[in-house]
MISEBA-9221 format. One record per residue: z, x negated, y negated of N, C-alpha, C, CB in turn. Coordinates in steps of 0.001 Angstrom, whole numbers, padded with zeros to 6 digits, always signed. Glycine has a CB too. Layout:
ZXYZXYZXYZXY;...
***
This chain:
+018666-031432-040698+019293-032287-041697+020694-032652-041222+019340-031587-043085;+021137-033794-041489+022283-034722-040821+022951-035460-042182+021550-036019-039573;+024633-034707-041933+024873-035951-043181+025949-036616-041974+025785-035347-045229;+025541-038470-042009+026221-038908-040686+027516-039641-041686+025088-040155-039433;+027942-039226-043015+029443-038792-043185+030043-037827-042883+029800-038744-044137;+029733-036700-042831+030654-035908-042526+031536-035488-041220+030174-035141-042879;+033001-035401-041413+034074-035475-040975+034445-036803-040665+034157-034700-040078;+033708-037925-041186+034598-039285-040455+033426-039354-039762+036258-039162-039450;+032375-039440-039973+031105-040271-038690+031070-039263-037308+031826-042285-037945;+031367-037731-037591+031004-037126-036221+029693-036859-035926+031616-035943-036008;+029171-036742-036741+027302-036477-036197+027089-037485-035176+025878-036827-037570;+027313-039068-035285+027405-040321-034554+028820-040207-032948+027912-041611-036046;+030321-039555-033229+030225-039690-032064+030051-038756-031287+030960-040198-031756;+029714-037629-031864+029318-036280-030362+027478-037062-030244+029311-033508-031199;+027049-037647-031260+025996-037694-030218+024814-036600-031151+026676-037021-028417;+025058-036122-032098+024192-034918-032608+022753-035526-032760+024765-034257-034132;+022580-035808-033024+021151-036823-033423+020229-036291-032358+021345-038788-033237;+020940-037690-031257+019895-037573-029655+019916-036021-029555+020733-038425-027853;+021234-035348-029427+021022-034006-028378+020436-033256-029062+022212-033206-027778;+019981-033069-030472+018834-032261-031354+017236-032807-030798+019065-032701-033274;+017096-034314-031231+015739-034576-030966+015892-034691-029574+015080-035787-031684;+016275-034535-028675+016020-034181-027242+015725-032756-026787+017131-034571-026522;+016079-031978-027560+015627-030445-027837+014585-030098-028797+016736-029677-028316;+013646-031452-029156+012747-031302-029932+012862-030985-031427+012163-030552-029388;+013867-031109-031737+014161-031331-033323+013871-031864-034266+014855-031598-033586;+013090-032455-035415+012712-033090-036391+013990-033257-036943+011696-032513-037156;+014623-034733-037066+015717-034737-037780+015647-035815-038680+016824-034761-037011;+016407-035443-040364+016129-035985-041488+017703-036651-041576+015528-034887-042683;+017736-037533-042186+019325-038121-042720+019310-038241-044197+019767-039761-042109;+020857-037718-044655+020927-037688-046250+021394-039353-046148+022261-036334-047136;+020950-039481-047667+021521-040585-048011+021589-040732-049677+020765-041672-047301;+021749-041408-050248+021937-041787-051348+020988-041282-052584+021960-043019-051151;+019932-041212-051549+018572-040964-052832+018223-039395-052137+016713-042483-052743;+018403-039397-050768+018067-038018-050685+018622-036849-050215+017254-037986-050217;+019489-035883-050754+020478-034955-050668+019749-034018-049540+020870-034248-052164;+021190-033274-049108+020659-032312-047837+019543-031024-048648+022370-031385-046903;+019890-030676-049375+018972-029620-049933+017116-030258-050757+020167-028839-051288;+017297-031016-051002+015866-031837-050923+015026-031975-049750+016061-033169-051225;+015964-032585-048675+015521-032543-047486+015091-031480-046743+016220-032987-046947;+015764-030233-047213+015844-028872-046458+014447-028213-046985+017353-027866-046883;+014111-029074-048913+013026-028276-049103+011291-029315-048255+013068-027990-051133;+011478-030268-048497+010582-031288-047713+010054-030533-046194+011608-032827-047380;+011136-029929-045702+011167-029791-044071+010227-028290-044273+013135-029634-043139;+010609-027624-045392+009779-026279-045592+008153-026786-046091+010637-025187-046955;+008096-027230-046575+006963-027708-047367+005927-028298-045615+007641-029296-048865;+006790-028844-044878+005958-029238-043689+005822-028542-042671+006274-030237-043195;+006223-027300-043189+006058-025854-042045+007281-025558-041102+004707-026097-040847;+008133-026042-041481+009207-025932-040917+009491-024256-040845+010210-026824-041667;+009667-023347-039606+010779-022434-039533+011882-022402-039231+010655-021783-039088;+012620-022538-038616+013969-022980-038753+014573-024330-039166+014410-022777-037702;+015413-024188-039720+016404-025244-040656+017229-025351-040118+016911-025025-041924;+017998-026716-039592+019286-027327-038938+020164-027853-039894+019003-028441-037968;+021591-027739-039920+022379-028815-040480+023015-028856-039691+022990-028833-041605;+023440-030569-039805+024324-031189-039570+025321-031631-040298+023964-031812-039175;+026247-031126-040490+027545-031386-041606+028626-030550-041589+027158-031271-043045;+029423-030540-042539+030180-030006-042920+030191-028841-044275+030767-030929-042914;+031180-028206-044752+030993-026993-045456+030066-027505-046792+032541-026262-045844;+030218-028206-047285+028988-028617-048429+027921-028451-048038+028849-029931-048916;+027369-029912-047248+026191-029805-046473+025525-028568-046098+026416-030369-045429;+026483-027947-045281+025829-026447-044844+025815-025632-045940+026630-025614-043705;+026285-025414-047194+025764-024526-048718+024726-025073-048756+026534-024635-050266;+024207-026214-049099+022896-026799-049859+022003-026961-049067+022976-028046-050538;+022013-026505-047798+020905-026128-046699+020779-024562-046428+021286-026854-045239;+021642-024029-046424+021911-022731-046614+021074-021738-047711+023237-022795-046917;+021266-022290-048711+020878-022302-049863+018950-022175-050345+021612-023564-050214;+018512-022997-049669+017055-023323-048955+016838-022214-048282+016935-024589-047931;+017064-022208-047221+017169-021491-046415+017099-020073-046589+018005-021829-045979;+017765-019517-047498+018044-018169-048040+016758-017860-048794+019392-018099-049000;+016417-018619-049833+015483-018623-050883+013811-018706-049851+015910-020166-052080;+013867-019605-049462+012829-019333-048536+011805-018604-047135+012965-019866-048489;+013413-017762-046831+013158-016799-045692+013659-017640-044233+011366-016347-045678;+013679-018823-044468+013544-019599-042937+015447-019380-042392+012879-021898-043205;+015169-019200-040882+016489-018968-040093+017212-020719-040279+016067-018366-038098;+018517-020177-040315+019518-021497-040178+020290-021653-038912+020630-021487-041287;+020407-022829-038182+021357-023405-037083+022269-024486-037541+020558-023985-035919;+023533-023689-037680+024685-024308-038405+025196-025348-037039+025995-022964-039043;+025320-026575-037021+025861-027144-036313+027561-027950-037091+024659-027978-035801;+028750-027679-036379+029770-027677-037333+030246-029482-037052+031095-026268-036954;+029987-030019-037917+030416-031345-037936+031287-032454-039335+029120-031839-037584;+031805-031430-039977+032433-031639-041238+034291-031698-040937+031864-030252-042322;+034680-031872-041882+036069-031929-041493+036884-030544-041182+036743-032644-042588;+036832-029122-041635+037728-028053-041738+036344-027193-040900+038411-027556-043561;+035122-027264-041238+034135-026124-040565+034725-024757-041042+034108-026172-038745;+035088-024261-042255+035193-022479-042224+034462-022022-042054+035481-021689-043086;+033049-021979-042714+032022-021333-042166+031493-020940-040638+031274-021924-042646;+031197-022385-040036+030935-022016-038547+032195-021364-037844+030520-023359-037710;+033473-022051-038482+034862-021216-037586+034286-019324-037643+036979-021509-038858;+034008-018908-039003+034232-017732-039216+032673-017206-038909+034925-017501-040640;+031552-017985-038138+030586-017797-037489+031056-017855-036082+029608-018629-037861;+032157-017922-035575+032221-018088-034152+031722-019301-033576+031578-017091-033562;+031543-020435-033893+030902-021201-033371+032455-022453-032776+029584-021652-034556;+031887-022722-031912+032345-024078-030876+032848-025156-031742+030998-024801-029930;+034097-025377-032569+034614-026644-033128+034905-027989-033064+035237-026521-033289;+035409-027407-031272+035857-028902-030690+034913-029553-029673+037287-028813-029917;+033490-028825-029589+032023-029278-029283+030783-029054-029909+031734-028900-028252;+030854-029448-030942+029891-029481-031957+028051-029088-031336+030119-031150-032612;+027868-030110-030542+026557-029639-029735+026576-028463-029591+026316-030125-028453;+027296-027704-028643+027094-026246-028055+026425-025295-029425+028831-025542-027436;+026870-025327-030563+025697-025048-031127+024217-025267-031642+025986-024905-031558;+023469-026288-030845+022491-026341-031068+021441-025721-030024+022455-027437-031372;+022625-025155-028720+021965-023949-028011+021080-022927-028597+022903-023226-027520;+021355-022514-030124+020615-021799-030681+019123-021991-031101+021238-021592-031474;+019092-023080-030577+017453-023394-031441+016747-023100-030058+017009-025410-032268;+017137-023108-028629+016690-022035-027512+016518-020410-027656+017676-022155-026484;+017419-020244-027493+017482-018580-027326+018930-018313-028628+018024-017968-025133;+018681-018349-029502+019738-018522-030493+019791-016776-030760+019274-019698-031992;+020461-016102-031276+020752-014900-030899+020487-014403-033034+022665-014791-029800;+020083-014062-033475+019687-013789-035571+020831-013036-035881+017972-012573-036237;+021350-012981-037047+021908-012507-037606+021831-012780-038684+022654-012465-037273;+022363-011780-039945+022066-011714-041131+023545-011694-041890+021113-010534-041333;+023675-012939-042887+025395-012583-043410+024869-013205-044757+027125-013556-042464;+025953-012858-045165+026219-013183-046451+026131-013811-047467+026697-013251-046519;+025813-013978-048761+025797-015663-049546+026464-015202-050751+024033-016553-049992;+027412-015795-051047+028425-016004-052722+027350-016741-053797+030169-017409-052527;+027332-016195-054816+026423-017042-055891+026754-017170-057301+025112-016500-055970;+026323-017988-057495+027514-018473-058874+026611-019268-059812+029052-019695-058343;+026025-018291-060492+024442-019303-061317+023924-019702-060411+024550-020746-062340;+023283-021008-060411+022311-021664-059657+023027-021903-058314+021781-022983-060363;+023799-021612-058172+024874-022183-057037+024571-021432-055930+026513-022019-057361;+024800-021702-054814+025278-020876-053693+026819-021332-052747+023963-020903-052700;+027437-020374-052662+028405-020728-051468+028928-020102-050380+029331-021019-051838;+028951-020599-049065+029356-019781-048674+030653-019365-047928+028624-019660-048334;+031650-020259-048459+032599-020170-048205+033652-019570-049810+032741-021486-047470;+033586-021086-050234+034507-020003-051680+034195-020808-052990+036703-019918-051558;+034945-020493-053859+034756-021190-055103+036036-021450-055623+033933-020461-056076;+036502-022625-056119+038172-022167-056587+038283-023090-057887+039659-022642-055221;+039210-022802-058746+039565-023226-059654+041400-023325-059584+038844-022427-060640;+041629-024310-060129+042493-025047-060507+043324-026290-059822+043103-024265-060823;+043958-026014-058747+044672-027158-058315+043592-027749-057308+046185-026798-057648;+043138-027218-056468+042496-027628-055066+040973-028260-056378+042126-025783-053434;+040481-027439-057136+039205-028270-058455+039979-029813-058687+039135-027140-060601;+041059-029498-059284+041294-031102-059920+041481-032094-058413+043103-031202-061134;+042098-031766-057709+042101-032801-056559+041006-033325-055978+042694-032370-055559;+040311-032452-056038+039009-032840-055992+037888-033892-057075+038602-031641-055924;+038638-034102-058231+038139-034825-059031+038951-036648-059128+038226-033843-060305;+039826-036337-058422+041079-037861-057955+040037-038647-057215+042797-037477-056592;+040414-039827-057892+039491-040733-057257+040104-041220-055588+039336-042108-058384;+038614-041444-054693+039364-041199-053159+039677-040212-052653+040431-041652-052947;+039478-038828-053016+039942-037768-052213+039233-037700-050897+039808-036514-052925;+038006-038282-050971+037620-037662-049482+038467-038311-048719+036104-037865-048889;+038736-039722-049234+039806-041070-048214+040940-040662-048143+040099-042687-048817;+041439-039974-049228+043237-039620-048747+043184-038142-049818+044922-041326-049454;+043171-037005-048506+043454-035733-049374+044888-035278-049721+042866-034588-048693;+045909-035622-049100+047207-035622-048921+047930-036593-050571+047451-036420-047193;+047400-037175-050377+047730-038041-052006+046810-037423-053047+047302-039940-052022;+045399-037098-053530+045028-036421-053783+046015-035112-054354+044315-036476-052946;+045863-034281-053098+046987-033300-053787+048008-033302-054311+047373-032676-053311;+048886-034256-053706+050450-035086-054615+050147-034923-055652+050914-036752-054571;+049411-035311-056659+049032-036179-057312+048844-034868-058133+048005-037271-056854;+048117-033899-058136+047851-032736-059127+048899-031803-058761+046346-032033-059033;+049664-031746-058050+050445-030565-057684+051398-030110-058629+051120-030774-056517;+051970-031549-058653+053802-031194-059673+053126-030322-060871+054938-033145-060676;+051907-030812-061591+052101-030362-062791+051689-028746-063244+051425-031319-063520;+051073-028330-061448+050880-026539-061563+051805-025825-060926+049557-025917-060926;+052928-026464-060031+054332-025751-059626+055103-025637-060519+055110-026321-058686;+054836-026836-061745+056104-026669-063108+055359-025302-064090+056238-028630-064433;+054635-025337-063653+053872-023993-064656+053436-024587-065970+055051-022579-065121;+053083-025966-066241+052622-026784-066657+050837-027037-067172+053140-027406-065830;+050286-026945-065993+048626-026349-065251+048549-025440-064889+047992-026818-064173;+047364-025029-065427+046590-023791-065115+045109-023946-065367+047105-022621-065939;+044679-022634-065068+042496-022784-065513+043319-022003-066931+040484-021276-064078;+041913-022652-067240+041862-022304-069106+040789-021314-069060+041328-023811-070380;+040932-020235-068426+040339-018903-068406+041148-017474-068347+039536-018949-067305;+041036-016391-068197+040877-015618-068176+040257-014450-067285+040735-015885-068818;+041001-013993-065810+040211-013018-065004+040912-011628-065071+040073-013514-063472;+039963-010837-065145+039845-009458-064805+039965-009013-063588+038824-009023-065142;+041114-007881-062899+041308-007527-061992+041471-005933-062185+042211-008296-061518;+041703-005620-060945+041740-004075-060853+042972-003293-061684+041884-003704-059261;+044059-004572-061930+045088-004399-062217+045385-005390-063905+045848-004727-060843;+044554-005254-064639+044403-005664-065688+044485-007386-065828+045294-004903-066380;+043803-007821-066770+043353-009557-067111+045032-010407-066538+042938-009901-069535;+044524-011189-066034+045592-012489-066234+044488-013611-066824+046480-013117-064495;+046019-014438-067665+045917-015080-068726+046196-016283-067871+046772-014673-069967;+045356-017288-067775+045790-018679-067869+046838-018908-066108+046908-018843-069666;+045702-018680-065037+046716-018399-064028+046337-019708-063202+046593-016820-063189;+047573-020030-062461+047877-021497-061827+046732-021644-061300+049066-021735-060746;+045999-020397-060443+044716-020865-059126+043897-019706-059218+045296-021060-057238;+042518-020158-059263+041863-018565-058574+040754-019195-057278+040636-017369-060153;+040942-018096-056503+040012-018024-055528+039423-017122-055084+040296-018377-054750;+037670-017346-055344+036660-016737-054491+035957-016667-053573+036176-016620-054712;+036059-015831-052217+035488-016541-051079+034080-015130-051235+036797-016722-049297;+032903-016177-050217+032126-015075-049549+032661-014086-048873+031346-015497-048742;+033152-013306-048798+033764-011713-048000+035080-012242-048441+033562-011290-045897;+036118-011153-047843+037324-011856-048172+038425-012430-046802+038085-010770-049147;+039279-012856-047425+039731-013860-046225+041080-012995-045389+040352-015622-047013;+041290-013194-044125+042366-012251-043595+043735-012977-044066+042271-012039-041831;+044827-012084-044645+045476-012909-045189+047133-011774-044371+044981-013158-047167;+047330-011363-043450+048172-010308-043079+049060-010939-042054+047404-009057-042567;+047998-011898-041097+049081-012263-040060+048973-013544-039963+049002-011651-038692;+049799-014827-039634+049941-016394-039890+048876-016670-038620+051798-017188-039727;+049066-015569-037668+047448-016835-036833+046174-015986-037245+047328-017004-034395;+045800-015743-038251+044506-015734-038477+044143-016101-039908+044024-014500-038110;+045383-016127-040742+045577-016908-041935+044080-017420-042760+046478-018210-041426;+043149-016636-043578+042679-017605-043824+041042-017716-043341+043585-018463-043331;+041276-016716-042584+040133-016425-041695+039311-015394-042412+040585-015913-040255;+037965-014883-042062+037321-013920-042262+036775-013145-041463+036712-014156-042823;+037271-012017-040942+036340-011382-039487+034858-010590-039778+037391-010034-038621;+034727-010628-041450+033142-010467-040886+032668-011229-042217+032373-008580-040594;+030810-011125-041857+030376-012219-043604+029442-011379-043863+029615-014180-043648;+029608-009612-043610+028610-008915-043946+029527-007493-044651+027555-008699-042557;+030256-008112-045013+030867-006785-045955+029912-006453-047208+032518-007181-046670;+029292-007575-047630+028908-007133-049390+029781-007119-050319+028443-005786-049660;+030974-007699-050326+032436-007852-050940+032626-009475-051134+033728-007159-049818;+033095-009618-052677+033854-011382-052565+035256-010932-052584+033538-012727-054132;+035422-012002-052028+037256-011717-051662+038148-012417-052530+037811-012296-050088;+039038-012149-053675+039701-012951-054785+041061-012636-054699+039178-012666-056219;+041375-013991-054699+043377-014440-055115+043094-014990-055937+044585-015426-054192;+044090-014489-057018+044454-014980-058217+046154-015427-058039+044106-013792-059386;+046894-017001-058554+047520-016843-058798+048409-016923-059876+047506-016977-058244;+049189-016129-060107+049820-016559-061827+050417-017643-062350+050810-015812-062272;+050878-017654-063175+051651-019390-063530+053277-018841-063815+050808-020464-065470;+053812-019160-063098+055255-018863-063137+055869-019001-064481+055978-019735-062210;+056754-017567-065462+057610-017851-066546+058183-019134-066598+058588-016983-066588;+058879-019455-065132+059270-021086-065587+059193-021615-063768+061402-021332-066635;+059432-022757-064030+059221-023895-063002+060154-023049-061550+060066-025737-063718;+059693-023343-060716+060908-022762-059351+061719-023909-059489+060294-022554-057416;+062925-023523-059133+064305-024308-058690+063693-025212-057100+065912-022829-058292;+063211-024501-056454+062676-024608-055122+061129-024878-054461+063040-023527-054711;+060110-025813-054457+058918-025328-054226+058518-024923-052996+058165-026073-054590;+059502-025079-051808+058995-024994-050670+059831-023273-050787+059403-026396-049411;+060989-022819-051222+060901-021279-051586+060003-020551-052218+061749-020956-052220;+059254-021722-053375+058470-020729-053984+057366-020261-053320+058073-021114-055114;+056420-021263-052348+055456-021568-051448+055726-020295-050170+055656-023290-050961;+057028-019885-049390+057360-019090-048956+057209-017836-049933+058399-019467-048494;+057538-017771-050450+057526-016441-051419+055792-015739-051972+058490-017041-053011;+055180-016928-052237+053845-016686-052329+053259-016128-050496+053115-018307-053022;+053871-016881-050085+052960-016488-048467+053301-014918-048372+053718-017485-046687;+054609-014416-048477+054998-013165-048138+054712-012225-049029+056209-013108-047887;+054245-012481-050543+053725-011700-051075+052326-010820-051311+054020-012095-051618;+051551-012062-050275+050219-011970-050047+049746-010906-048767+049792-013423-049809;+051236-011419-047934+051318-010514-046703+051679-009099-046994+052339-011038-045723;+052560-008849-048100+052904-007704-048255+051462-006728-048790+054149-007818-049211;+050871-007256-050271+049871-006867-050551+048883-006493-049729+049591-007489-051159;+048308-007433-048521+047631-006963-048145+047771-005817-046991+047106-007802-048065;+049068-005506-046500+049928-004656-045597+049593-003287-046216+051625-005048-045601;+050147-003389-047697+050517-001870-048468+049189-001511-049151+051890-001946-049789;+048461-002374-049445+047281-002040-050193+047712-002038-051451+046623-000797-049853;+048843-002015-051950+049478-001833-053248+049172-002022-054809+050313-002438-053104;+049584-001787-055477+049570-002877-056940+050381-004102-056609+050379-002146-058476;+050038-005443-057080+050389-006612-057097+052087-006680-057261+049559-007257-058160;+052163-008048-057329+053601-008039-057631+053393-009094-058998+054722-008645-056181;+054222-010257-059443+054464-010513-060611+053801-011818-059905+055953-010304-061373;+053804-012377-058940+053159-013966-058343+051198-013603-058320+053999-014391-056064;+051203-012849-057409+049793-012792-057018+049092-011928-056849+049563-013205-056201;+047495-011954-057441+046444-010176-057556+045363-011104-056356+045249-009473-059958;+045297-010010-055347+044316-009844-054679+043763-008735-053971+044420-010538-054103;+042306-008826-054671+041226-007294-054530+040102-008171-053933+040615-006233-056328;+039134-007367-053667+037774-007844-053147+037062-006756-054471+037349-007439-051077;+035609-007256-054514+034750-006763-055592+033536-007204-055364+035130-007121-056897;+031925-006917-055569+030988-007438-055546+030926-008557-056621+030148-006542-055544;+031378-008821-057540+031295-009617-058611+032750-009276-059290+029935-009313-059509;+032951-010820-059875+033983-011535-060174+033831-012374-061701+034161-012433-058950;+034427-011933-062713+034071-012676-064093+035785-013556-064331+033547-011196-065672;+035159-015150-064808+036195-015395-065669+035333-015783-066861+037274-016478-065157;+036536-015535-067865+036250-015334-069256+037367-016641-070163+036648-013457-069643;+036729-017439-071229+037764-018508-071915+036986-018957-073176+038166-019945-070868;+037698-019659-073747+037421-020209-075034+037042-021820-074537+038836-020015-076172;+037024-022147-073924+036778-023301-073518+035442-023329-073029+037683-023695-072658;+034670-024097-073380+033503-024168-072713+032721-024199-071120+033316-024972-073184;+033554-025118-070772+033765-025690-069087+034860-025424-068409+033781-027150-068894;+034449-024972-067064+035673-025511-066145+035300-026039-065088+036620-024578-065700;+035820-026692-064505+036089-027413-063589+036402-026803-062187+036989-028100-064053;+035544-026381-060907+035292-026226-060057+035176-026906-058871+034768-025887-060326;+035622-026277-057690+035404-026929-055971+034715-025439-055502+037325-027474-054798;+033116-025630-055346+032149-025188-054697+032097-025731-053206+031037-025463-055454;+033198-024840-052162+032449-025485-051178+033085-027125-050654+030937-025558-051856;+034098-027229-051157+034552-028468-051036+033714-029931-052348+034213-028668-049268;+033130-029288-053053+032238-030335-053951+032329-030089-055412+030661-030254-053598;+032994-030881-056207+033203-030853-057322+032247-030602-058611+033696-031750-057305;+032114-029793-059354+031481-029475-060311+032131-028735-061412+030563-028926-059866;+030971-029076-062625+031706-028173-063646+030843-027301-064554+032550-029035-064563;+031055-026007-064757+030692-025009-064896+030761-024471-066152+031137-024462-064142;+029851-024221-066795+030124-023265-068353+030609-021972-068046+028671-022932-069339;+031328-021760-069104+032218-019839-069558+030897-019563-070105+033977-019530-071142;+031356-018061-069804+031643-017740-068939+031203-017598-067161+031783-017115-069516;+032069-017577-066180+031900-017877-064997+031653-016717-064697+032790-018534-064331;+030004-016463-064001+029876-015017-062821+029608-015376-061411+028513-013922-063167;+030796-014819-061018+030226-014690-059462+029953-013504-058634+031063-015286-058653;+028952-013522-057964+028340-012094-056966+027908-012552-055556+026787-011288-057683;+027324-011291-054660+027183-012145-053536+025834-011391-053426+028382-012163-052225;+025382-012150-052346+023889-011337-052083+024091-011146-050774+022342-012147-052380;+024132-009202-050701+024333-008981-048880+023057-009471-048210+024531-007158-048315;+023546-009802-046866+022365-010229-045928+021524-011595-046432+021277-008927-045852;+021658-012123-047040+020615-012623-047929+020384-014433-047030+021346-012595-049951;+021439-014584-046266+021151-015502-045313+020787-015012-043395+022482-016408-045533;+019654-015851-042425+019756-015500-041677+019744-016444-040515+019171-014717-041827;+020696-016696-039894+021375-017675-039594+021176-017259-037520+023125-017599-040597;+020963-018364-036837+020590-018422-035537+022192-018659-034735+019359-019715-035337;+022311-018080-033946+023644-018142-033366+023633-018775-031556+024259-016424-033521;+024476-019404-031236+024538-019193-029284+025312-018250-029057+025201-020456-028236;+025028-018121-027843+025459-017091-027200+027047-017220-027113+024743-017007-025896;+027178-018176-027039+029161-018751-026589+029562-018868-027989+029571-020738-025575;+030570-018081-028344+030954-018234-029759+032747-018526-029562+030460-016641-030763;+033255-019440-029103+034464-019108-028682+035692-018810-029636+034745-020054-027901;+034839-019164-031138+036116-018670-032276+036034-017418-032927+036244-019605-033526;+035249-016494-032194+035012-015132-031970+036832-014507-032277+034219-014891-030146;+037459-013952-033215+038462-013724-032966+038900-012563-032078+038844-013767-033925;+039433-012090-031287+039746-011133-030560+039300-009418-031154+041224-011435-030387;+039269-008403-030407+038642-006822-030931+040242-006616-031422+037811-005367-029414;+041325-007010-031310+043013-006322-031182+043189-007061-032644+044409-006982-029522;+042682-008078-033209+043174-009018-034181+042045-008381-035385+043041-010881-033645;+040869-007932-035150+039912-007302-036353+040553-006417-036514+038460-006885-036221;+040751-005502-035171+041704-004044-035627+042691-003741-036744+042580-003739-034611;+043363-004748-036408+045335-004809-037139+045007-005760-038360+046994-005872-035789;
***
């Protein structure tokens, strides 16, 4: 499966198409009437064992997704704009092909899937600022305005989710952002920022952040101050500080009086009834790898 939007028309210029069906690939294209996960079930229905995508982090949930439910192995090929998933699969970014080595001698492995009702993800789930930007008309065309555009009114402490999460360290009320990833994300040192070194913990990984008593004087201090608090936390193992709670947990509840909220699954906008559960299912995807993984992060950088 091929979505030949994603990242800006890269499926078209690396070429993904030919260098799949030249390796004997059956390849499907989304389009308008027919979504990657339709396609993913069509391809099962015709005996398909392994499942390809071509896309980016959406694309690859809603093939993923298939995939899981049905038993059949996945070959993530990374062709979307950011790729976390394949980044934090080790896979080849700035040559997209080199992963379709796997549908040769592709090497199995078994990781992780985040689930959220009917949902699957496998990167994260978030609510509040990064949700509404996502609902601006044009975001895929200009994400940078997009964000402008929702920011001021959750740095003034203005916006927030209209929920309610539970942490290790008792409920926050009405907090600027939350985020849930599949495993949790390395958040200790600025070059790995963000990253995840494994997708087989059995753990979702959650930042919560609060909504400031009042507006910062400063946002690019306040923005510093959040980075170093995250660093500290995750250094000391500690209790939180007064900005930001982050724990890992198998499952994750928010709780509100509001009916809906408003969600980015994965980079894809949706909206969700209260209360919100999220859990993960260990192993529950099994995913074909190459041998060359070059975003493999170092044995010295998992260590520390």
């Amino acid at each position: 499966m091929t979505n030949p939007r994603s990242g800006g028309g890269k499926p078209a210029r690396y070429g993904l198409v030919q260098r799949a069906e030249d390796m004997g690939a059956q390849v499907w294209t989304t389009s308008a009437e027919r979504d990657a996960a339709s396609l993913a079930r069509n391809a099962v229905q015709q005996g398909a064992q392994v499942l390809g995508v071509v896309g980016g982090d959406g694309t690859v949930s809603a093939v993923a997704a298939v995939a899981a439910d049905t038993g059949r192995s996945l070959v993530v090929v990374p062709a979307g704009t950011r790729n976390h998933f394949a980044r934090d699969l080790g896979l080849d970014l700035r040559d997209p092909g080199q992963a379709l080595d796997a549908l040769i001698d592709g090497e199995p492995a078994q990781v992780d899937l985040g689930v959220l009702g009917s949902h699957v993800f496998v990167n994260n789930v978030s609510f509040g600022m990064y949700a509404d930007a996502l609902l601006e008309p044009g975001y895929r065309d200009d994400k940078p305005r997009a964000f402008a555009t929702v920011a001021p009114d959750y740095f003034k402490g203005e916006q927030g989710v209209e929920a309610r999460v539970d942490t290790p360290w008792g409920t926050v009320e009405f907090p600027q952002v939350v985020l849930i990833s599949n495993n949790p994300y390395h958040l200790a040192t600025p070059r790995w920022l963000g990253r995840r070194f494994s997708l087989t913990t059995g753990q979702l990984g959650a930042i919560v952040l609060k909504r400031p008593a009042q507006a910062p004087p400063d946002l690019l201090r306040h923005l510093r101050h959040l980075r170093d608090e995250l660093r500290r936390h995750k250094r000391d193992a500690g209790p939180p500080d007064e900005g930001i709670v982050v724990w890992s947990a198998p499952g994750i509840t928010l709780h509100g009086a509001v009916r809906h909220l408003d969600a980015g699954i994965d980079g894809e906008a949706v909206r969700l009834p209260l209360p919100v559960l999220c859990a993960i299912r260990p192993g529950a995807l099994r995913v074909l790898l190459p041998k060359d993984r070059p975003e493999i992060p170092p044995e010295r950088a998992v260590r520390h």
